[in-house]
C-alpha positions in Angstrom: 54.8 -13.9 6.9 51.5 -14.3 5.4 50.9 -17.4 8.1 51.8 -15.2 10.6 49.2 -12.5 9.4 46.2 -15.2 8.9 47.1 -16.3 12.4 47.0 -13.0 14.1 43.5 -12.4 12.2 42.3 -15.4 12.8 42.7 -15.2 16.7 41.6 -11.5 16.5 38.6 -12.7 15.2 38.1 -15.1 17.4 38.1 -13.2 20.6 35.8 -10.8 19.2 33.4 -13.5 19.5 33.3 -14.2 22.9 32.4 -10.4 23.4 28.5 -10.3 24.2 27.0 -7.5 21.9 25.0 -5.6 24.6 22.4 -3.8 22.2 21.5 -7.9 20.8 21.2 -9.0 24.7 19.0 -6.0 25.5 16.8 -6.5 22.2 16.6 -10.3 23.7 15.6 -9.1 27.3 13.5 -6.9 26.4 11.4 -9.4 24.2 12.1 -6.8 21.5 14.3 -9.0 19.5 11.1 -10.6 17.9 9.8 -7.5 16.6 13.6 -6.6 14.6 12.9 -10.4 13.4 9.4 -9.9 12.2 10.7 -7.0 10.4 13.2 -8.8 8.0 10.4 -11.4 7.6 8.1 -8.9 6.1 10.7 -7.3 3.9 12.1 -10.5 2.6 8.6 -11.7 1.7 7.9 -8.5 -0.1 10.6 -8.9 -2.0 9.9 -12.4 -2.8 6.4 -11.2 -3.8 7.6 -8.3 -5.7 10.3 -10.8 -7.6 7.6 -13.7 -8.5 5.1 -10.6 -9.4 7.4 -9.1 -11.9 8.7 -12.8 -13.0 4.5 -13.3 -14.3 4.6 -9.7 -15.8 7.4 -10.7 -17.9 6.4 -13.9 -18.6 3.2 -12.2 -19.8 5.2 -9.3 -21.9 7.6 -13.0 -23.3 4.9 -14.6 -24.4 3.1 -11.4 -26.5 6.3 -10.8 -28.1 7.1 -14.1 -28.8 3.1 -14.1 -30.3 4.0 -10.7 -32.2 7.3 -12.3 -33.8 5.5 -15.6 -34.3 2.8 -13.5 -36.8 5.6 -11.4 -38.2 7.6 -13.9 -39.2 4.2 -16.0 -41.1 3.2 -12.9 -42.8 6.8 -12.2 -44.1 6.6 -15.8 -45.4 3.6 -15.4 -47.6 
């Protein structure tokens, strides 16, 4: 049963390939297909920027806590 039911999916899928998706070969006619491209470029590399932005901030924010602990922990000793 469960063969037949991966089967059936898996040819479903399949022929839903072959099926040209006319908005993606008008985008590509058009030329316009670039421009929806450049526009995942630019939000993936803000969001890379914005991730290794925040990744220094914390590093920062890390390294003053660490420095605060650090002096805590010598004062407490003598």
């Amino acid at each position: 049963m469960n063969v037949l039911l991966l089967l059936s999916v898996t040819i479903n899928f399949l022929t839903q390939q072959t099926d040209s998706i006319e908005m993606a070969d008008q985008l590509r006619a058009d030329g316009k297909i670039w421009v929806v491209v450049l526009v995942i470029a630019v939000v993936f590399a803000g969001i890379v920027a914005y991730l290794i932005r925040l990744d220094r901030q914390l590093s920062k924010v890390e390294k003053a806590v660490k420095k605060t602990l650090d002096k805590k922990t010598l004062d407490a000793e003598f």
